[in-house]
C-alpha positions in Angstrom: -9.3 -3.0 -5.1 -12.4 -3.3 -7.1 -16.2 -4.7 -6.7 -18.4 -5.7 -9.7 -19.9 -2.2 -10.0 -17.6 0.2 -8.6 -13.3 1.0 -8.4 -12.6 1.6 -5.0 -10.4 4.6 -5.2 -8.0 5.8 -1.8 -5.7 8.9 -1.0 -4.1 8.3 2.3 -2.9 11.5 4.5 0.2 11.9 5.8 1.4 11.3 9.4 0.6 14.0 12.2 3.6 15.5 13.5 3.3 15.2 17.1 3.2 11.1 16.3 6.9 11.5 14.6 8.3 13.9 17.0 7.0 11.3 19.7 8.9 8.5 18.1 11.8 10.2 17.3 12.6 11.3 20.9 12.2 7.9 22.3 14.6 6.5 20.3 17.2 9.8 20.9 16.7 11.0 17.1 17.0 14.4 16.0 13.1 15.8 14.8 14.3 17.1 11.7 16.1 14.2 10.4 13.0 11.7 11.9 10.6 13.8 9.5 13.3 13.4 6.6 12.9 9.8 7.1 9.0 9.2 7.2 8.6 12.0 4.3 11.2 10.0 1.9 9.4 6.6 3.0 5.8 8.0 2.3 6.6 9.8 -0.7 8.3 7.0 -2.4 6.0 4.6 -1.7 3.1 7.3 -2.1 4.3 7.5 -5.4 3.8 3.6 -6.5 0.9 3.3 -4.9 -1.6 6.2 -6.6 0.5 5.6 -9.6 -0.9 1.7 -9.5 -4.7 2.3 -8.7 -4.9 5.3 -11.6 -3.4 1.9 -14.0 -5.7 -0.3 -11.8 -8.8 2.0 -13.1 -8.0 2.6 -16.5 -7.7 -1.2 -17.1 -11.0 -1.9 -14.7 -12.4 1.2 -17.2 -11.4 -0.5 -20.1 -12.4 -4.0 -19.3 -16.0 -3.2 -18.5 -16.4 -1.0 -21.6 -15.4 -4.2 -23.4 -17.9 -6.6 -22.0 -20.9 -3.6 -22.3 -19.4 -3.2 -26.0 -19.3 -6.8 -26.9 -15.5 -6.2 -27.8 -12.6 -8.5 -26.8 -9.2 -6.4 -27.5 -8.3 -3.2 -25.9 -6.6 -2.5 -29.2 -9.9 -2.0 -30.8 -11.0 1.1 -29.0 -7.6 2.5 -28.9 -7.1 2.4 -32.6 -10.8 3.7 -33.7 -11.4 7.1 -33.5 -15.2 6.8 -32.7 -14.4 3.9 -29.9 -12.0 5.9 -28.1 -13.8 9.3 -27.8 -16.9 6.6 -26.3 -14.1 4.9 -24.3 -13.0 8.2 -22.7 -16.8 9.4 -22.4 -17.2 6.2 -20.0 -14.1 6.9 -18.0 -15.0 10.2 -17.1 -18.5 8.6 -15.9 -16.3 6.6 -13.7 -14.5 8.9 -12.7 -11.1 8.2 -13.7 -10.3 11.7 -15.1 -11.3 13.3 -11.3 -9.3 10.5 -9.4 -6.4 11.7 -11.9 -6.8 15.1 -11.3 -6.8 14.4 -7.2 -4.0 12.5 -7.4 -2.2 15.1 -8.9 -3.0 17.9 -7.0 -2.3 15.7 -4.0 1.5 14.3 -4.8 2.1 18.2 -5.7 1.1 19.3 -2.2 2.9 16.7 -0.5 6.3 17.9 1.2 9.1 17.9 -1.2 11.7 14.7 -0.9 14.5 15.1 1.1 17.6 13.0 1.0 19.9 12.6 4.0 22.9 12.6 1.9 24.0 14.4 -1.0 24.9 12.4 -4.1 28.6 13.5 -3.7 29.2 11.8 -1.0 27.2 8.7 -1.1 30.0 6.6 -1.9 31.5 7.7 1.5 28.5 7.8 3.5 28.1 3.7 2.5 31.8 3.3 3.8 31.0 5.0 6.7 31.6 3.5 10.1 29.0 4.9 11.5 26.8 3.9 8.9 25.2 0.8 10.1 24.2 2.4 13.6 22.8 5.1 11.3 20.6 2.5 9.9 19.4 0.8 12.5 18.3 4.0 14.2 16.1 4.5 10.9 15.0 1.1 11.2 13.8 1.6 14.5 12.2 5.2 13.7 10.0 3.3 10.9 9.1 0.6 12.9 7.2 2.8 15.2 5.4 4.8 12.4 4.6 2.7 10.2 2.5 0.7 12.7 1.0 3.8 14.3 0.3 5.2 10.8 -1.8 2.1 9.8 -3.9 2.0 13.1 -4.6 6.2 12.8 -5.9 6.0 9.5 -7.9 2.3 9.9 -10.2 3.6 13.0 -14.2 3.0 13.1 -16.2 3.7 15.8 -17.2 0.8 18.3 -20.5 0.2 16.8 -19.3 0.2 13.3 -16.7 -2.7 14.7 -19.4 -4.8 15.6 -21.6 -4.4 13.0 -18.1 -5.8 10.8 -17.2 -8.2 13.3 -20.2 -9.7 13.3 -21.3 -10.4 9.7 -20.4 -13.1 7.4 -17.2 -12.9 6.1 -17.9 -13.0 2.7 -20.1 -10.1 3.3 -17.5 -8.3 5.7 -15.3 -8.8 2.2 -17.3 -7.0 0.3 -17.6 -3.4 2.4 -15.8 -0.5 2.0 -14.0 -0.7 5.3 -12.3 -3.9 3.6 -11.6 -2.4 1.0 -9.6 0.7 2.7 -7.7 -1.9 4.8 -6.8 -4.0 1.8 -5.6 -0.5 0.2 -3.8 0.8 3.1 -2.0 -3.0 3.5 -0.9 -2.8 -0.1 0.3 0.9 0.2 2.2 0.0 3.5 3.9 -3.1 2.3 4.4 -2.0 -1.5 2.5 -4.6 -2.5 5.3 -7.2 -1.6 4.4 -10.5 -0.5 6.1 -11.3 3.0 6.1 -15.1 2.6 9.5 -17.4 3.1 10.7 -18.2 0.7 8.8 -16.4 -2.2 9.8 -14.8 -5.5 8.1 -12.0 -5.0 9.8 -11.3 -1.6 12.1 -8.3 -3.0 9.6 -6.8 -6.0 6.3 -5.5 -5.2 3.3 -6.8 -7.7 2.7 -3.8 -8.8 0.1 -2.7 -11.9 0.3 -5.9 -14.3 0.7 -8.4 -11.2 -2.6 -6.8 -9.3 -4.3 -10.5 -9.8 -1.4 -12.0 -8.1 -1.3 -9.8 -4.7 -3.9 -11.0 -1.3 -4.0 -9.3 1.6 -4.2 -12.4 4.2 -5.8 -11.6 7.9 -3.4 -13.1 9.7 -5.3 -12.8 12.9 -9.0 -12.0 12.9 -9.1 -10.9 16.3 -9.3 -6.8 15.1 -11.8 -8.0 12.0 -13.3 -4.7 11.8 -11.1 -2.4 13.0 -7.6 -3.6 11.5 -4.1 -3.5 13.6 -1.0 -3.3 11.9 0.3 -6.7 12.2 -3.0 -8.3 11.9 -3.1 -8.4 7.8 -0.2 -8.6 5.5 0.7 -8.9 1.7 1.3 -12.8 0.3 1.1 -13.8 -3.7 -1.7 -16.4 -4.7 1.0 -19.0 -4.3 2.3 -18.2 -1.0 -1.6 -17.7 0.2 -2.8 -20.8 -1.3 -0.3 -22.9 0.3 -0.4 -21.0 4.1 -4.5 -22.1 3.6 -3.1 -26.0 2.7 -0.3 -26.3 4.6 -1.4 -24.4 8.1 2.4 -24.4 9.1 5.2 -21.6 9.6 6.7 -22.4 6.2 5.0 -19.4 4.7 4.8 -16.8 7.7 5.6 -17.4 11.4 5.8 -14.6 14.5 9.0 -13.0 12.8 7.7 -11.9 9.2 5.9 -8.9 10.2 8.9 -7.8 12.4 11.9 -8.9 9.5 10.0 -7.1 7.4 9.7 -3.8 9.2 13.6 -4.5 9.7 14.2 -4.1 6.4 12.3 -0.7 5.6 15.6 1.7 6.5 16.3 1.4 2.9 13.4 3.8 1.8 14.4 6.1 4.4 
């Protein structure tokens, strides 16, 4: 999420309701309970995701105030006095102290969390009968959203699309429209690479594992105006070898879909 000169620094908004109600009644679920489910899904993952690019910056902060200092250990700067208050004069040149600021503001006017279930009776709402239709009707309420939520917020205008499509990619790489897709794709699949079999396939790479996370096109047809299904999460491993390989050992027409499958269980 960052360029040589500059952090690339996103807030996402939240879902229209219309676009939930929509869903909800095609698949015969109550509003209420349909907004429950996005809000619990966005907020939680919402709250990894800004919580990772304020870590991102601080450390893209820190690492450029070491090469411009001619310094090569963070713990310098954090244990000198004089370093620091320079350190924190350069953040706020960069802006980190206003990104905080906006992300704070923003998770505080976000709807409050609401669980399905209260905690008393988890226990009996897991043994539930009714439990596993209750699921899958989640499953099927996010699988709607969460594509239509990544195609509402990636949308540029027709001559914008084929200025992108057009241009080198390594160029087309290196634009801000890239950049907001790659953000959105790591926000959408919690930064969890999709590939089969993969270590990462249950625990997002998250703050220290940012180097390890790609966001692979798997089709370039949309270059330049993103669909959801289009571009997914994979570590450096799993990437490197779906480059080498060219087979379905790493992703085939099922991982987008199994993965949306599984996304009940932030709802």
């Amino acid at each position: 999420m960052t360029s040589t000169n500059k952090f690339h620094y996103f807030f996402f908004e939240n879902l229209a309701s219309p676009v939930i109600a929509k869903a909800a009644k095609e698949i015969g679920l109550d509003v209420n309970k349909a907004h429950e489910a996005w809000n619990s899904w966005f907020l939680d993952r919402g709250g990894l995701f800004y919580h990772d690019q304020i870590t991102q910056h601080h450390e893209f902060a820190m690492t450029r105030f070491l090469r411009q200092n001619n310094l090569t250990d963070h713990h310098y700067v954090l244990e000198d006095e004089c370093l620091h208050e320079k350190f924190k004069e350069f953040c706020a040149e960069l802006g980190y102290y206003e990104h905080y600021e906006i992300y704070r503001s923003r998770q505080s006017s976000l709807p409050a969390k609401i669980e399905f279930i209260s905690t008393e009776s988890i226990l009996d709402w897991l043994e539930d009968e009714e439990a596993d239709e209750r699921n899958n009707i989640n499953s099927k309420l996010l699988s709607k959203l969460i594509p239509a939520w990544f195609n509402s917020v990636i949308n540029t205008s027709i001559d914008n699309y084929m200025i992108l499509k057009s241009m080198p990619y390594q160029n087309y790489l290196k634009t801000d429209h890239w950049y907001r897709v790659r953000a959105l794709t790591i926000f959408v699949f919690a930064a969890q690479c999709i590939g089969k079999p993969c270590e990462w396939n249950h625990e997002g790479m998250w703050m220290a594992y940012a180097n390890r996370r790609h966001v692979h096109h798997i089709s370039y047809k949309h270059r330049g105006d993103e669909r959801f299904g289009y571009v997914c999460v994979l570590c450096d491993d799993c990437h490197r070898q779906l480059h080498k390989r060219g087979d379905d050992s790493v992703l085939d027409d099922n991982s987008i879909k199994n993965w949306l499958e599984t996304q009940w269980l932030y709802a």
